[in-house]
N, C-alpha and C positions, 0 to 999 in steps of 0.2 A: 504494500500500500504506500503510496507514496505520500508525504509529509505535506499536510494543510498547507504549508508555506511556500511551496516549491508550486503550486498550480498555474496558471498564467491568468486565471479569473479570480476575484475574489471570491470567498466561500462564505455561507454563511452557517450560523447551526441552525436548532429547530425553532427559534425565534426569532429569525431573523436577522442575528447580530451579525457583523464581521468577523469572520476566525482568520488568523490568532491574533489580528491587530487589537488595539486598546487597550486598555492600562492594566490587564492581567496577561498579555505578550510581555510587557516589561518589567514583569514581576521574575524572582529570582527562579532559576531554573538547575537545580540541585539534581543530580542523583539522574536518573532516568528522565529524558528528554519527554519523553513519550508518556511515562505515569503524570509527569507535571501539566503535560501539553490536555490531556484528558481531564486529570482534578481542575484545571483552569477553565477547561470549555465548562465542566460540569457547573462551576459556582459561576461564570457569568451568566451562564442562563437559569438557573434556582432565582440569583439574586433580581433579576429585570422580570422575570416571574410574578416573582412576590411582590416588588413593586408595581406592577402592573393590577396585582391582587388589593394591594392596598388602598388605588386612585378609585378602586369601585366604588360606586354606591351601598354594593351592598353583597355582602360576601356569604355563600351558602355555608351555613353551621353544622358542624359536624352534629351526626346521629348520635344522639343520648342514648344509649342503654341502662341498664344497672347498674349501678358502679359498685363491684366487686369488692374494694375492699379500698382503707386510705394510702396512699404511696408514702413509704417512711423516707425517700429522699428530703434531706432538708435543703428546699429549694432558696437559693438565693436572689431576692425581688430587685436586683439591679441589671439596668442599659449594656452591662458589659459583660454578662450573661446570658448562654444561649445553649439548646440540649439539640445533641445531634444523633439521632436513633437508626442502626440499620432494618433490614423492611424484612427478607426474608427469613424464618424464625424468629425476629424478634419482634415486628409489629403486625406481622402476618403467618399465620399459619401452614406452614408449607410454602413454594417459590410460587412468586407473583410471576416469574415469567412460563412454568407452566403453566397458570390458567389463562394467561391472555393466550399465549400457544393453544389452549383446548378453542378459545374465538377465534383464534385466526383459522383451525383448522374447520372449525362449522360454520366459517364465513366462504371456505375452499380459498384461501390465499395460497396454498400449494396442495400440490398432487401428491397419489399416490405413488409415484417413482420417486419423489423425493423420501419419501418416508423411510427406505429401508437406508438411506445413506444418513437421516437421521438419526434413528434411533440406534443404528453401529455408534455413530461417534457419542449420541450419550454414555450408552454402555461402554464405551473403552474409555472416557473419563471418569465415571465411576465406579464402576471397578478394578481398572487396571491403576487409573491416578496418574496419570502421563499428564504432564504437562509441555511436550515437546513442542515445541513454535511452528514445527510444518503443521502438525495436524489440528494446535490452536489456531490457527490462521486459515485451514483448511474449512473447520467448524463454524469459525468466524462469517469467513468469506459466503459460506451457505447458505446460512441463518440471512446474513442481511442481503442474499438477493430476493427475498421472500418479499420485502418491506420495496426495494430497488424503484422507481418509478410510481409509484403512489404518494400521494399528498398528503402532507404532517397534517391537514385538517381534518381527512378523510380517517388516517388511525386514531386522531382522537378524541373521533366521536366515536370510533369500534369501542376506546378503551374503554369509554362511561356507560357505554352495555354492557362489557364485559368485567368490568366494577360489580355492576349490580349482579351480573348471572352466577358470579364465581368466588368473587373477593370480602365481599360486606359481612358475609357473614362469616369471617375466617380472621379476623381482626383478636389478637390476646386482648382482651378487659384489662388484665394487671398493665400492660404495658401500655396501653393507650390511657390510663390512670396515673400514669408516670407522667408522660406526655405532657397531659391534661394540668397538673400541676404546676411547669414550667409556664403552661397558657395563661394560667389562673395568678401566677406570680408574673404576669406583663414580659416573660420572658419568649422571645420567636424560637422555633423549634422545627429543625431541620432533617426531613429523611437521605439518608445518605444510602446509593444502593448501587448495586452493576447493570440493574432493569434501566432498560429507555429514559432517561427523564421526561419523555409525554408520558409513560407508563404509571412513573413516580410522581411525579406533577397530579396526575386524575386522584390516587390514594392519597396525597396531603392534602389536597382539597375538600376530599370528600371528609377525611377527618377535621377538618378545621385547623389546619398544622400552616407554618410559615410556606412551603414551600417546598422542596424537594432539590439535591443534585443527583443525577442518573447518567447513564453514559451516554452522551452523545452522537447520532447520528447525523453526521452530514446530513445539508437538505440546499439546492439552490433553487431560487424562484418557488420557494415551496415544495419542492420533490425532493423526496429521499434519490441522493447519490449510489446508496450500496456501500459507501466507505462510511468508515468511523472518525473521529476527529482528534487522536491522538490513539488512545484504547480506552478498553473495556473499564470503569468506575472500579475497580477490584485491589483489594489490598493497597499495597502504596500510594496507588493514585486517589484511595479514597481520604489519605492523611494530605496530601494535596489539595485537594479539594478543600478539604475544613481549612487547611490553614489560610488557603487562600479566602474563602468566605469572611475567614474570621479578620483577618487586616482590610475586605473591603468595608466590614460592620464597624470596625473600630471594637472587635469584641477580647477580653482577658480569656487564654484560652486557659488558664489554671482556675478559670473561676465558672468553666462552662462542664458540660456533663456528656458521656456517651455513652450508648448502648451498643450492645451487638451480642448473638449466636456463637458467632466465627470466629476462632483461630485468624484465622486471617484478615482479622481486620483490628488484632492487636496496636498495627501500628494509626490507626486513628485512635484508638484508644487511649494510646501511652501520652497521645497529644495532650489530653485535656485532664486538669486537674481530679474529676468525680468521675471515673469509667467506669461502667455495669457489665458484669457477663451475665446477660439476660437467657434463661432456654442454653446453655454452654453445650457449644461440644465436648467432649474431652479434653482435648489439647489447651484451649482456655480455661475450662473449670479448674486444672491445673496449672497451668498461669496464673489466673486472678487467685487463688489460695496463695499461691509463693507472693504474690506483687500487693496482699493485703487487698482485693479489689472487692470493692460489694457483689454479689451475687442475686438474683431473682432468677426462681425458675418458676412460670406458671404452670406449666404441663401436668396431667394428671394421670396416674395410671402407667403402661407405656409410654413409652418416650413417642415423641411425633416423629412422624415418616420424614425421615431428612428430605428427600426432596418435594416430599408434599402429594405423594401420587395415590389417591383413595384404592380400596382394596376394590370397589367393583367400575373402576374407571373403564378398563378394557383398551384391546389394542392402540383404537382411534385415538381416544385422548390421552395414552399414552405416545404415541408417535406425536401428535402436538404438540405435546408438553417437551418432547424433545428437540423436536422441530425449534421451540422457542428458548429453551433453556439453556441451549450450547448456543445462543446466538449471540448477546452481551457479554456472559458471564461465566466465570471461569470460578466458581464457588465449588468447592467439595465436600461433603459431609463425611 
């Protein structure tokens, strides 16, 4: 894939902006070109987002349910405070990019020859656990010619049917209670994921959240390209991401909070003063024990299906959920 910068047109992401010109181009660029070039696109469009959210008139409020039980976070009620939570296992039940994969596949956005080269490559990353770059890139490159030539407006009005048919009700209570908290102390609250940010963008909205950063998808004139704009929101690039959020808000990141599932997203974690291992896999349950870090686990009973795939889903939305799940996101349970 060649590098945003190198095009001979300008590009924009899925709102419109210029990548990678403007004042997050000029921001430090440490470590991996490519995880920064990603947590960058990701937090300028979260942030023009929520701006955009906030000029409204009038902003849809998230669905009240029961509230489960009080969050013992002691949240801190100041400007330079902000909680950044990841989406899959921690504020949603099983992966948000299989069930928009289960829509896309009952909208027919891809066939049935794509499926069996789909669901190879989920099963050989999770089971085998390869992360080798040909066949990341291979997975990559598949996934987004799915999206390829369709209009950012057109998926994200799929996404808010596919909110309703598959996600709403799959929301943790304790963790959206956490959430809620940080809202209820004047504090903005950010989902940080490897899902599409149109993807993530639809789930903070519907919860009533600041906003969302997701990986970005090229889009010119409105149409998805089929490239990505750096990579995938994943691990390192998701501590890019906050950090960069966090100097365009003017926010103390020792005074701000994170969640997450994953191991791998330790290092957003390590950023911020108050980290949760929310729902932990292994590898972090023991990490946050050795690092002193709080823990919440809502789960009841068995543990949740790491990638979220119900026992009478069946072939079909199984191969969609693969179809979408290798498509951002390079997550392993």
């Amino acid at each position: 894939m060649a590098h945003p910068s190198s095009a001979r047109r300008p590009r924009r992401n899925a709102y419109g902006a210029l990548l990678p010109t403007g004042w997050f181009s000029r921001r430090r660029r440490p470590a991996t070109a490519r995880s920064v070039l990603a947590g960058e696109a990701a937090a300028e469009a979260a942030r023009k987002s929520s701006l955009e959210a906030e000029a409204a008139e009038a902003q849809e409020a998230a669905a009240q349910g029961e509230d489960p039980e009080e969050p013992e976070f002691p949240v801190v009620g100041d400007t330079h405070a902000a909680a950044f939570f990841d989406l899959d296992n921690t504020v949603m039940q099983g992966a948000s990019l299989f069930h928009f994969g289960r829509g896309l596949y009952k909208r027919r956005f891809f066939h049935k020859r794509d499926l069996a080269r789909f669901v190879w490559q989920q099963i050989y990353f999770r089971f085998i656990g390869s992360e080798n770059p040909e066949h990341m890139a291979d997975a990559r490159n598949s996934a987004l010619s799915i999206v390829q030539g369709h209009r950012v407006s057109e998926l994200m009005t799929i996404g808010e049917e596919i909110y309703d048919e598959y996600m709403a009700e799959r929301i943790w209570p304790g963790t959206r209670a956490l959430a809620q908290a940080h809202l209820d102390a004047g504090q903005k609250v950010w989902l940080v994921t490897a899902a599409p940010v149109e993807t993530a963008t639809i789930i903070a909205r519907r919860l009533g959240l600041t906003g969302a950063l997701g990986t970005v998808a090229e889009s010119v004139g409105g149409v998805y390209t089929g490239k990505l704009v750096g990579e995938p929101l994943h691990g390192p690039a998701k501590a890019e991401a906050v950090r960069a959020l966090a100097a365009a808000e003017g926010l103390d990141l020792g005074r701000c909070a994170a969640y997450s599932d994953s191991a791998n997203d330790i290092p957003m974690l390590s950023l911020v003063g108050h980290p949760y291992a929310v729902n932990p896999d292994g590898r972090l349950r023991k990490h946050a024990r050795e690092q002193g870090w709080r823990l919440r686990d809502y789960r009841t009973g068995r543990k949740a299906v790491k990638i979220g795939i119900p026992a009478a889903a069946g072939v079909g939305a199984l191969a969609g959920g693969a179809a979408a799940a290798v498509a951002l996101q390079r997550r392993r349970r």
